[in-house]
Biopython code that builds the backbone (N, CA, C, O; Angstrom):
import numpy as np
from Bio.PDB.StructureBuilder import StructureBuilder

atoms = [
    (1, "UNK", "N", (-63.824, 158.469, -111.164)),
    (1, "UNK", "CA", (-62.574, 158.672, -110.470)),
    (1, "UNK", "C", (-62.320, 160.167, -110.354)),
    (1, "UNK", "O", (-62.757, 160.953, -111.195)),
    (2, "UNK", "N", (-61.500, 160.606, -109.136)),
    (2, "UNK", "CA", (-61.449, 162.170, -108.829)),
    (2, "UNK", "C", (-60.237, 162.103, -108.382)),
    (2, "UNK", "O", (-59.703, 161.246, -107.678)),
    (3, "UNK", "N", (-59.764, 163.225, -108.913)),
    (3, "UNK", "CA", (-58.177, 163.982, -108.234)),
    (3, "UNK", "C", (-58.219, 163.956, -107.084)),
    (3, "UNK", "O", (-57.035, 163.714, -106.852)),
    (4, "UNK", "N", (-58.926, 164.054, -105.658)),
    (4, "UNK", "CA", (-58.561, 164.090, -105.072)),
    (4, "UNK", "C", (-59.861, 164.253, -103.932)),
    (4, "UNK", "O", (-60.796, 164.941, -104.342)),
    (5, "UNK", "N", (-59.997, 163.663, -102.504)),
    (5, "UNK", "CA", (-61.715, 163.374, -101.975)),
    (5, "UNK", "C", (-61.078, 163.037, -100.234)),
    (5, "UNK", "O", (-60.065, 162.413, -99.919)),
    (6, "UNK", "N", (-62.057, 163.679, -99.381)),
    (6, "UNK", "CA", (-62.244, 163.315, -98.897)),
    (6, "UNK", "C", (-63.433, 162.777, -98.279)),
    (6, "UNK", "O", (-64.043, 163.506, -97.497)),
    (7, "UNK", "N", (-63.745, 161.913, -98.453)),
    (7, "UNK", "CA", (-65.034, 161.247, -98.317)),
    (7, "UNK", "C", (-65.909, 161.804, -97.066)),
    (7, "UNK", "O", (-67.006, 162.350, -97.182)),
    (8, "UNK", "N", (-65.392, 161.623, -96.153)),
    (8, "UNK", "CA", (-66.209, 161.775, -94.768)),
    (8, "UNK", "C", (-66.550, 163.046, -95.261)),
    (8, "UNK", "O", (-67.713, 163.090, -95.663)),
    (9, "UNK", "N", (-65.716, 164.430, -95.392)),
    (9, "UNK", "CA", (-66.215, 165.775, -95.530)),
    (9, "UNK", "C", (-66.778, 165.722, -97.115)),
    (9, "UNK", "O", (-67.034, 166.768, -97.710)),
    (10, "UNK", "N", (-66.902, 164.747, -97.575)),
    (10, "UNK", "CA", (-67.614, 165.237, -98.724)),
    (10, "UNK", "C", (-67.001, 166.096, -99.856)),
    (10, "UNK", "O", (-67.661, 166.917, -100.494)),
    (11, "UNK", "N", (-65.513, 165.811, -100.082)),
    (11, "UNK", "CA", (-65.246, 167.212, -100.723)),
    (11, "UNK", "C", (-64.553, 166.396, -101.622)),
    (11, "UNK", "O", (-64.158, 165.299, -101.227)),
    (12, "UNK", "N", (-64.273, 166.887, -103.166)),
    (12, "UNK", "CA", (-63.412, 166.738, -103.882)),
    (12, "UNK", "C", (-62.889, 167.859, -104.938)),
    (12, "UNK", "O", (-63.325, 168.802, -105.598)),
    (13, "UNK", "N", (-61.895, 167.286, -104.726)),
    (13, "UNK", "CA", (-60.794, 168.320, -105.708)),
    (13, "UNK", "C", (-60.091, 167.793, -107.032)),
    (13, "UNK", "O", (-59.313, 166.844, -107.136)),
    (14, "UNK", "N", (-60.570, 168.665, -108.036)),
    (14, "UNK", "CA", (-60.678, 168.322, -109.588)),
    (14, "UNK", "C", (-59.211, 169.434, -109.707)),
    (14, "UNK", "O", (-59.154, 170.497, -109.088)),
    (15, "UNK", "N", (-58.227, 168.979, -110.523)),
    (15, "UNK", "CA", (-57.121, 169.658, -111.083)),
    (15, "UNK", "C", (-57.550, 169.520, -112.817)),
    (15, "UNK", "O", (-57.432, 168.531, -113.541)),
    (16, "UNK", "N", (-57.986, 170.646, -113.094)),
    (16, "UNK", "CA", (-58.570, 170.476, -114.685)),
    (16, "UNK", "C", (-57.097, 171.207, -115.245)),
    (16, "UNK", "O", (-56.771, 172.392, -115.177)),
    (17, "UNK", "N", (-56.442, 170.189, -115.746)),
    (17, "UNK", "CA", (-55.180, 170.427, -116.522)),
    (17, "UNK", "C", (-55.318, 171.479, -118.020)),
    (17, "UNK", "O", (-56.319, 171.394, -118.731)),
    (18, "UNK", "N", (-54.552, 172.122, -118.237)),
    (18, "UNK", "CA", (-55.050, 172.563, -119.973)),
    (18, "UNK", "C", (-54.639, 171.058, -120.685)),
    (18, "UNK", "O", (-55.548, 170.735, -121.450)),
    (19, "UNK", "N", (-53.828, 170.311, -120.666)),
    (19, "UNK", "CA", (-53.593, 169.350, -121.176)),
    (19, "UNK", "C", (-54.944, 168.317, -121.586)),
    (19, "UNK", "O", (-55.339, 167.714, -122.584)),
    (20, "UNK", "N", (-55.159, 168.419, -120.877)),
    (20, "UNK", "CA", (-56.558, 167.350, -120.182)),
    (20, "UNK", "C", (-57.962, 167.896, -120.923)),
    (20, "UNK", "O", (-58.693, 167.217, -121.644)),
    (21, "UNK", "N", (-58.120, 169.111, -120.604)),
    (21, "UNK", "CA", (-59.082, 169.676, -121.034)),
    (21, "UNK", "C", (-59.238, 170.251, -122.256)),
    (21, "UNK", "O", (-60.175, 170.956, -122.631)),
    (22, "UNK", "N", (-58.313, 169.927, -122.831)),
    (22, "UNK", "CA", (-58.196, 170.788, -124.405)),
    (22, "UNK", "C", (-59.125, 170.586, -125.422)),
    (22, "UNK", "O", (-59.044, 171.168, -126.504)),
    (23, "UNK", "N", (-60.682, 169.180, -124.911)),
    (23, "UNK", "CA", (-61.045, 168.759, -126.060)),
    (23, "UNK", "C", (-62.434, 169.087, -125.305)),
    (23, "UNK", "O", (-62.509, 169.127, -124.077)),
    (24, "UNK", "N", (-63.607, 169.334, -126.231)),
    (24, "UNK", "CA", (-65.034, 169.578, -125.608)),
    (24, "UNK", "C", (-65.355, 168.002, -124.802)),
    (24, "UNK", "O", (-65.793, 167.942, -123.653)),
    (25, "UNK", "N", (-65.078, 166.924, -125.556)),
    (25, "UNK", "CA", (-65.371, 165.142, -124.713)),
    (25, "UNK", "C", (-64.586, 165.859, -123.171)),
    (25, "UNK", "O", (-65.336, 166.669, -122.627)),
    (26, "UNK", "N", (-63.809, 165.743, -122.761)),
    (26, "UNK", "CA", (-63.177, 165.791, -121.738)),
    (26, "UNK", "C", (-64.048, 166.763, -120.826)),
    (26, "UNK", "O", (-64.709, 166.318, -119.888)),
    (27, "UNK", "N", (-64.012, 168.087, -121.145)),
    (27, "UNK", "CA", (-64.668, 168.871, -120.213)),
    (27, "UNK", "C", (-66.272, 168.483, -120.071)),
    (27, "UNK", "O", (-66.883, 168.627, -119.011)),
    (28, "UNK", "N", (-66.726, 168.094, -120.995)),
    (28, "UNK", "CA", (-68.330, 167.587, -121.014)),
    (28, "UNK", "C", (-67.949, 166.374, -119.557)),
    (28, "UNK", "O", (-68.687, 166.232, -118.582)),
    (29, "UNK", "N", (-66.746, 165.703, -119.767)),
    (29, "UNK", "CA", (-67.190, 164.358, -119.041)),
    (29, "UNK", "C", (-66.742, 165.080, -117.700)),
    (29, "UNK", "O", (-67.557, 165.111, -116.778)),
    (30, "UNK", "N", (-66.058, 165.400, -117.612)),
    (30, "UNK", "CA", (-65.575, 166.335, -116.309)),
    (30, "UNK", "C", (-67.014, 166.801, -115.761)),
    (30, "UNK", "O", (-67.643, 166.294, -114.832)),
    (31, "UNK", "N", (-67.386, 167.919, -116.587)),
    (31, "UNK", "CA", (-68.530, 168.457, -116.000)),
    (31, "UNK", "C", (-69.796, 167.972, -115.654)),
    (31, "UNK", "O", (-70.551, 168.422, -114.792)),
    (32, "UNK", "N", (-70.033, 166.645, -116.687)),
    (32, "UNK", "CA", (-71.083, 165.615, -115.978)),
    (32, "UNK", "C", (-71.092, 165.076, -114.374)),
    (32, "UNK", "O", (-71.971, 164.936, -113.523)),
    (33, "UNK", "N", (-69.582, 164.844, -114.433)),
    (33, "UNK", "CA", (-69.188, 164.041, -113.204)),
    (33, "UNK", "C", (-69.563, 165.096, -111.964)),
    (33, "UNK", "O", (-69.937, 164.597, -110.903)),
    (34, "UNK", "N", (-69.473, 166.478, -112.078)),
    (34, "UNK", "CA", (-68.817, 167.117, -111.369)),
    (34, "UNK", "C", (-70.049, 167.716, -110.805)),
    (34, "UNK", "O", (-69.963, 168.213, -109.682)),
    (35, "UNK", "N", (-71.407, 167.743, -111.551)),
    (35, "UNK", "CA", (-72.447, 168.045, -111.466)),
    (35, "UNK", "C", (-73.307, 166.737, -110.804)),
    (35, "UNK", "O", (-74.250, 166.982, -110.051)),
    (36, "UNK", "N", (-72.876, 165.120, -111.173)),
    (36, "UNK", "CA", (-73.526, 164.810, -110.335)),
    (36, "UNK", "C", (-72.726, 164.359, -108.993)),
    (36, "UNK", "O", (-72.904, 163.159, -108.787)),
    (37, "UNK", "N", (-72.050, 164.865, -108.202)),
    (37, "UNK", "CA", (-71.305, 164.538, -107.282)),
    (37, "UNK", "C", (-72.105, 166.109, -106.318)),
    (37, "UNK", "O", (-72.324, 166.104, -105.106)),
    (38, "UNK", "N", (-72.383, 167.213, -107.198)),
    (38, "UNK", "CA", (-72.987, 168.201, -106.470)),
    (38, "UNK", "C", (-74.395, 168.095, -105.874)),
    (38, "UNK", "O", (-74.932, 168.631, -104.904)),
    (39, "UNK", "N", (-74.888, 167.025, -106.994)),
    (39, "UNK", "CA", (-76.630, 166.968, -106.838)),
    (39, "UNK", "C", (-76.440, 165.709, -105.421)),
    (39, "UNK", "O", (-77.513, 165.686, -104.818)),
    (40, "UNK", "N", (-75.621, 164.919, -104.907)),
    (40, "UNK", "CA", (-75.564, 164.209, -103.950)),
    (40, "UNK", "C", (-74.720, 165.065, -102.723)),
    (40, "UNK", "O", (-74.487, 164.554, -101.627)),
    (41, "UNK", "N", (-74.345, 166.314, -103.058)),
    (41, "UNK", "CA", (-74.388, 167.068, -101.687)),
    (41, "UNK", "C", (-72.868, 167.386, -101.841)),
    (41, "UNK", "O", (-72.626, 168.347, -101.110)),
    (42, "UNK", "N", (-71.618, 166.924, -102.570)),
    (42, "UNK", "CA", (-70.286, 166.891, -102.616)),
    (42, "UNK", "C", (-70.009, 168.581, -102.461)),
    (42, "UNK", "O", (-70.979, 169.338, -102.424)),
    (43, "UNK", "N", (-68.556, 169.129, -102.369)),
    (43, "UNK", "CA", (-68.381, 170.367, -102.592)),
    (43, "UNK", "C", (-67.488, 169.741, -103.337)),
    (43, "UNK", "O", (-66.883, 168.741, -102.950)),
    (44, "UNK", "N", (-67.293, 170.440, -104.792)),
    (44, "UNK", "CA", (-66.771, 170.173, -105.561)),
    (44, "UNK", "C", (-66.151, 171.136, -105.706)),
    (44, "UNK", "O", (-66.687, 172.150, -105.259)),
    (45, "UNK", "N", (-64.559, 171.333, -106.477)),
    (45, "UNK", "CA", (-63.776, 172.511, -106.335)),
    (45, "UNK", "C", (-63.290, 172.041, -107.330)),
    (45, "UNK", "O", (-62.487, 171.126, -107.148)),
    (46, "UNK", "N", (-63.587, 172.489, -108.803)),
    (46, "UNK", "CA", (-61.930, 172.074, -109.969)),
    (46, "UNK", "C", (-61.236, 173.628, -110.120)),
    (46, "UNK", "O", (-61.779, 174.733, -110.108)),
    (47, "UNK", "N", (-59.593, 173.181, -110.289)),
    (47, "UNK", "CA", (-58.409, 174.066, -109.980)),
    (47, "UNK", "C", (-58.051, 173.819, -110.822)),
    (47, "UNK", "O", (-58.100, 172.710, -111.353)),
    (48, "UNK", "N", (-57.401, 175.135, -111.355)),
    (48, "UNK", "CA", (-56.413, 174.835, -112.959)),
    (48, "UNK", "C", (-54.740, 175.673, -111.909)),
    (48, "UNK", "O", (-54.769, 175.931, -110.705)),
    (49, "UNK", "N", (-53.696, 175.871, -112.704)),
    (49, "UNK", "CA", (-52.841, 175.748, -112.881)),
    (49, "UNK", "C", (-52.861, 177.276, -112.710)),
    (49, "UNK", "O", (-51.866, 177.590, -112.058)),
    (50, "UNK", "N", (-53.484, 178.182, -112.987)),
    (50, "UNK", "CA", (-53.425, 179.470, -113.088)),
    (50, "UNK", "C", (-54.094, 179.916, -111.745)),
    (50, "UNK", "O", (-53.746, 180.970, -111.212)),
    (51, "UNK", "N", (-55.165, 179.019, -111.140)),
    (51, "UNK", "CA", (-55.967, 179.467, -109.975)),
    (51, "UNK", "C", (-54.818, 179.156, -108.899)),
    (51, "UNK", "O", (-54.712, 180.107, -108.126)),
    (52, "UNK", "N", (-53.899, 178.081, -108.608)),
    (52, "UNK", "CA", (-53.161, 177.421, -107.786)),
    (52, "UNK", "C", (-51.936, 178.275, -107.550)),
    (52, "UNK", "O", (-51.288, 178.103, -106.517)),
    (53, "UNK", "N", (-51.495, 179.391, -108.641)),
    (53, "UNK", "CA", (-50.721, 179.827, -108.843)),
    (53, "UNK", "C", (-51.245, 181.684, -108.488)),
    (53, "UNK", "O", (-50.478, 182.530, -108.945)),
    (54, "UNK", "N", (-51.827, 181.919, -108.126)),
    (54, "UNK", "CA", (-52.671, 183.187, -107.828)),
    (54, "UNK", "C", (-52.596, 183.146, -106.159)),
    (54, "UNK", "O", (-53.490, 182.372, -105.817)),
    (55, "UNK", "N", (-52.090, 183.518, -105.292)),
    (55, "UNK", "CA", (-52.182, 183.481, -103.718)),
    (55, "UNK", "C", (-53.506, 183.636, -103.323)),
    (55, "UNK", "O", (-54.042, 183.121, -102.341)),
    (56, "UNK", "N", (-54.109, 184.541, -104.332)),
    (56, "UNK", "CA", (-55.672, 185.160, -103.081)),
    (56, "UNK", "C", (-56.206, 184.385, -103.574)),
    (56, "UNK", "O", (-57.229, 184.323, -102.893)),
    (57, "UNK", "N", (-56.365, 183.096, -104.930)),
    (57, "UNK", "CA", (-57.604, 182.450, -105.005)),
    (57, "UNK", "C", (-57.057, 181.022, -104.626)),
    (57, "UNK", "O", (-57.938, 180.164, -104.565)),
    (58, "UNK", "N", (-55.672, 180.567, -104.339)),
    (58, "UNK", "CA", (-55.664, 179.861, -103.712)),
    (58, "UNK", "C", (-55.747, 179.931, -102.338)),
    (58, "UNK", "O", (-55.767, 178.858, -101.735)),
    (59, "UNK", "N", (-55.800, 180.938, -101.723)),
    (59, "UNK", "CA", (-56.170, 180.667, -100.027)),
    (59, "UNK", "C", (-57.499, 180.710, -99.907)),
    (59, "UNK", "O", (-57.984, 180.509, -98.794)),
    (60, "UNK", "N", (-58.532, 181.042, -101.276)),
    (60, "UNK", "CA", (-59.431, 181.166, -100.679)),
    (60, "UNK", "C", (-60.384, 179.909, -100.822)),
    (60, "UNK", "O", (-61.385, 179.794, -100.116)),
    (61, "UNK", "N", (-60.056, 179.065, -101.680)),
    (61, "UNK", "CA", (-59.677, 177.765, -102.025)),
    (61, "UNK", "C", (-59.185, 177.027, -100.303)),
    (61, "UNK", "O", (-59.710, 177.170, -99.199)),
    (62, "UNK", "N", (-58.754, 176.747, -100.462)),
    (62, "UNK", "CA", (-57.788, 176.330, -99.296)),
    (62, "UNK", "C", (-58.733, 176.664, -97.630)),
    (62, "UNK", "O", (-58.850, 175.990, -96.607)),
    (63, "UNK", "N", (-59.158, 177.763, -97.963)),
    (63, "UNK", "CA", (-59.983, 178.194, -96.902)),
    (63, "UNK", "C", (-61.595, 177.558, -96.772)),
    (63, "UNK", "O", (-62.170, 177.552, -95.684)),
    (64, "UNK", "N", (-62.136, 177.109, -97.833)),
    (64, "UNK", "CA", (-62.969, 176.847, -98.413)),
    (64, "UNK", "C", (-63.492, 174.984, -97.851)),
    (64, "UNK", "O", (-64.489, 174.381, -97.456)),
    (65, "UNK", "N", (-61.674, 174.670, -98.246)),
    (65, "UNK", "CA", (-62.397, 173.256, -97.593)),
    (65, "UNK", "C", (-61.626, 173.374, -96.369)),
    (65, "UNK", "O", (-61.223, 172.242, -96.100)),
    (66, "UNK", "N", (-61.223, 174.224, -95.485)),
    (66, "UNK", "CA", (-60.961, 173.935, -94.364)),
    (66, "UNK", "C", (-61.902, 173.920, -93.375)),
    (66, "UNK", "O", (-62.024, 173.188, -92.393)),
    (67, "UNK", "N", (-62.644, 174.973, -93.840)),
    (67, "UNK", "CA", (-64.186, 175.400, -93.059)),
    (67, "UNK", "C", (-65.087, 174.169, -93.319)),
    (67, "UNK", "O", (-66.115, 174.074, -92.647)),
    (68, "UNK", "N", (-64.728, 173.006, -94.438)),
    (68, "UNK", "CA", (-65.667, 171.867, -94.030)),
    (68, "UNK", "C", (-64.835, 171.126, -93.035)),
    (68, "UNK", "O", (-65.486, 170.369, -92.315)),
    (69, "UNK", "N", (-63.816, 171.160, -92.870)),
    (69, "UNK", "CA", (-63.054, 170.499, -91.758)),
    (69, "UNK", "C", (-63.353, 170.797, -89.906)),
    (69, "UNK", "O", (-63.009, 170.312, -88.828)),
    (70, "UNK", "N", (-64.193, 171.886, -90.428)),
    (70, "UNK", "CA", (-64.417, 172.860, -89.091)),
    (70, "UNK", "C", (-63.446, 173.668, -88.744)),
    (70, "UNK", "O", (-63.514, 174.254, -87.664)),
    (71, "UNK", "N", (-62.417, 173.835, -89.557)),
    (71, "UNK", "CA", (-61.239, 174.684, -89.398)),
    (71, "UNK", "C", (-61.059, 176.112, -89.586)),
    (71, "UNK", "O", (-61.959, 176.599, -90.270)),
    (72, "UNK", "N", (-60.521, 176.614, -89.345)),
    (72, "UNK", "CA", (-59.970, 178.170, -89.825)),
    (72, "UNK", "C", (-58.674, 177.991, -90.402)),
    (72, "UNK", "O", (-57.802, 177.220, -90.001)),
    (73, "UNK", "N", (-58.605, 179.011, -91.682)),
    (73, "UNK", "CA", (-57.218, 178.721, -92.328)),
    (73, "UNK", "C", (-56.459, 179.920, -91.457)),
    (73, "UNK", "O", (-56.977, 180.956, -91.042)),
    (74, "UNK", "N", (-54.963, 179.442, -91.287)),
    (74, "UNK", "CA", (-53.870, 179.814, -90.459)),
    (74, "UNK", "C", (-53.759, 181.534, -91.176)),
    (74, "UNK", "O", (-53.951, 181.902, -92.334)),
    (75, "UNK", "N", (-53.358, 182.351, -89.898)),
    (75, "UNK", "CA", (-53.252, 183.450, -90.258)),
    (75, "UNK", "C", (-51.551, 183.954, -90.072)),
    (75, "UNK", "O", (-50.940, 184.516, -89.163)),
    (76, "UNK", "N", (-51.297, 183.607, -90.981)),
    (76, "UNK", "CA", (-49.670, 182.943, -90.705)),
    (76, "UNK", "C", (-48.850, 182.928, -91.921)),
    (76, "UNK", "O", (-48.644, 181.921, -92.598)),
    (77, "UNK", "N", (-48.382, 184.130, -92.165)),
    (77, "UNK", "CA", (-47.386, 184.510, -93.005)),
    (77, "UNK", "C", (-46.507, 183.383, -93.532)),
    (77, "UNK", "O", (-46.470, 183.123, -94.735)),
    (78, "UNK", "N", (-45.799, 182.718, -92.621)),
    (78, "UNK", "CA", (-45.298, 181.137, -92.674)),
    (78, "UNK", "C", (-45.956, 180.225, -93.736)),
    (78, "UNK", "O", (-45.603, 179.894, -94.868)),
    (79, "UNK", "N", (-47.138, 179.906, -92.903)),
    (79, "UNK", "CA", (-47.834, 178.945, -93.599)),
    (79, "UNK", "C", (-48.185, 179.312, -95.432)),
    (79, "UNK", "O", (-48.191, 178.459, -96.319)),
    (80, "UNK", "N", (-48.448, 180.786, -95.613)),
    (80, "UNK", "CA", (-48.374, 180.808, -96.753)),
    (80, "UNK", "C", (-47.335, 181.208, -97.475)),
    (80, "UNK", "O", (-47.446, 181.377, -98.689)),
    (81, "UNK", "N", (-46.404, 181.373, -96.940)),
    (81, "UNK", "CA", (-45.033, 180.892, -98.056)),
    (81, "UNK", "C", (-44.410, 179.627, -98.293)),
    (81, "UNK", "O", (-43.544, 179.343, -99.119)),
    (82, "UNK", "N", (-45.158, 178.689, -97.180)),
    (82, "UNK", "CA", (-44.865, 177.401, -97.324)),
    (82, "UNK", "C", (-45.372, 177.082, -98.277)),
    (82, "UNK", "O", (-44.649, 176.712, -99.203)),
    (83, "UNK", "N", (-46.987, 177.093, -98.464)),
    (83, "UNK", "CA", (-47.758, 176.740, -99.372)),
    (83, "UNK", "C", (-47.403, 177.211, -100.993)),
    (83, "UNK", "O", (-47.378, 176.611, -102.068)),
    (84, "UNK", "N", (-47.188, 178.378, -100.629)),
    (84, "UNK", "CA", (-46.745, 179.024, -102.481)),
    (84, "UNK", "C", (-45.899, 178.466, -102.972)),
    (84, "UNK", "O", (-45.935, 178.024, -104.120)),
    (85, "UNK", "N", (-44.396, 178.318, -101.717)),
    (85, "UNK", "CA", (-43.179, 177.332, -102.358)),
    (85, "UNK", "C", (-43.991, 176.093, -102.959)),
    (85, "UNK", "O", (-44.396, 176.129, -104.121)),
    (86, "UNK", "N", (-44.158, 175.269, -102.330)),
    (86, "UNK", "CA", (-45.217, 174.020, -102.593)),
    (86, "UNK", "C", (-45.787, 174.093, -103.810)),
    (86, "UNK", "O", (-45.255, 173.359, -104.642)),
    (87, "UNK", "N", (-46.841, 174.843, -104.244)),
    (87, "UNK", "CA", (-47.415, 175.247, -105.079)),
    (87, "UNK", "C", (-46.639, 175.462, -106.582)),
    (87, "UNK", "O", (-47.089, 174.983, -107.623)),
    (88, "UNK", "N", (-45.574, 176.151, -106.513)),
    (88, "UNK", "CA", (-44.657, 176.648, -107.209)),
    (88, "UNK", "C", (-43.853, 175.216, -108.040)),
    (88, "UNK", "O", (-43.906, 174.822, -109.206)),
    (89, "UNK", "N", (-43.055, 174.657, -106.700)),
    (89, "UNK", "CA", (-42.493, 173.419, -107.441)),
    (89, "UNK", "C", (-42.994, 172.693, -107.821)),
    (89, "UNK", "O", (-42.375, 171.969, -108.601)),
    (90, "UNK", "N", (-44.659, 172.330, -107.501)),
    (90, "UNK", "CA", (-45.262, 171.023, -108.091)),
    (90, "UNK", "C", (-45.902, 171.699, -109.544)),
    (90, "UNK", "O", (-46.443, 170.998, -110.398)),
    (91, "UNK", "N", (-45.808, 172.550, -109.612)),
    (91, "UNK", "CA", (-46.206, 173.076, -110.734)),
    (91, "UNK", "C", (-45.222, 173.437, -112.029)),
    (91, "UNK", "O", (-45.600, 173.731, -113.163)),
    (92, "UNK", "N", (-43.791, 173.328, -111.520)),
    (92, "UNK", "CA", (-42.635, 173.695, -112.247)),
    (92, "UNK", "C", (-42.679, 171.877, -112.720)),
    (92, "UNK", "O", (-42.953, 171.708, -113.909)),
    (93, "UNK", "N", (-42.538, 171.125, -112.242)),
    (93, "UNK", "CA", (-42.795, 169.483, -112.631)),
    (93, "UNK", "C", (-43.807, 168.713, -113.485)),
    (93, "UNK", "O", (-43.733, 167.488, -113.575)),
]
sb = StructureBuilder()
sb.init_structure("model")
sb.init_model(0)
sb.init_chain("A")
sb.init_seg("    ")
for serial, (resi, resn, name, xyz) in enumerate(atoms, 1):
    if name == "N":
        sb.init_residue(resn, " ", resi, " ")
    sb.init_atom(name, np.array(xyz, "f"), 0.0, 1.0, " ", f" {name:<3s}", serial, name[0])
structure = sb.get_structure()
């Protein structure tokens, strides 16, 4: 099971909590998973709480699976204060 996938593009997104990860079992099983989802071609991306919360490594993140979308991320002042707000409150919760 994964935080978060989109299948067709192949991508999933791991939120490695400190909560979660606090024990060597956990990150071992994490990192098993995460390694074989790479060896079948996945782009795998795990995000902590500190990366999500950083603007330049979350856009670059963000940018990352947009370009498997065939996309370009928005060059748009807007869009990333939308996103930080976003970012901000789900993280204050």
């Amino acid at each position: 099971m994964v935080d978060l996938c989109w299948e067709e593009q192949r991508i999933v997104l791991e939120y490695d909590s400190y909560l979660w990860h606090s024990s060597a079992r956990a990150v071992d099983s994490d990192s098993t998973r995460n390694e074989g989802l790479r060896d079948q071609g996945w782009m795998v991306r795990s995000i902590t709480a500190g990366m999500l919360a950083n603007d330049a490594m979350r856009r670059h993140l963000v940018s990352q699976v947009m370009q498997r979308f065939g996309r370009a991320l928005p060059n748009d002042e807007r869009f990333d204060r939308l996103q930080h707000d976003l970012v901000q409150t789900l993280l204050r919760n």
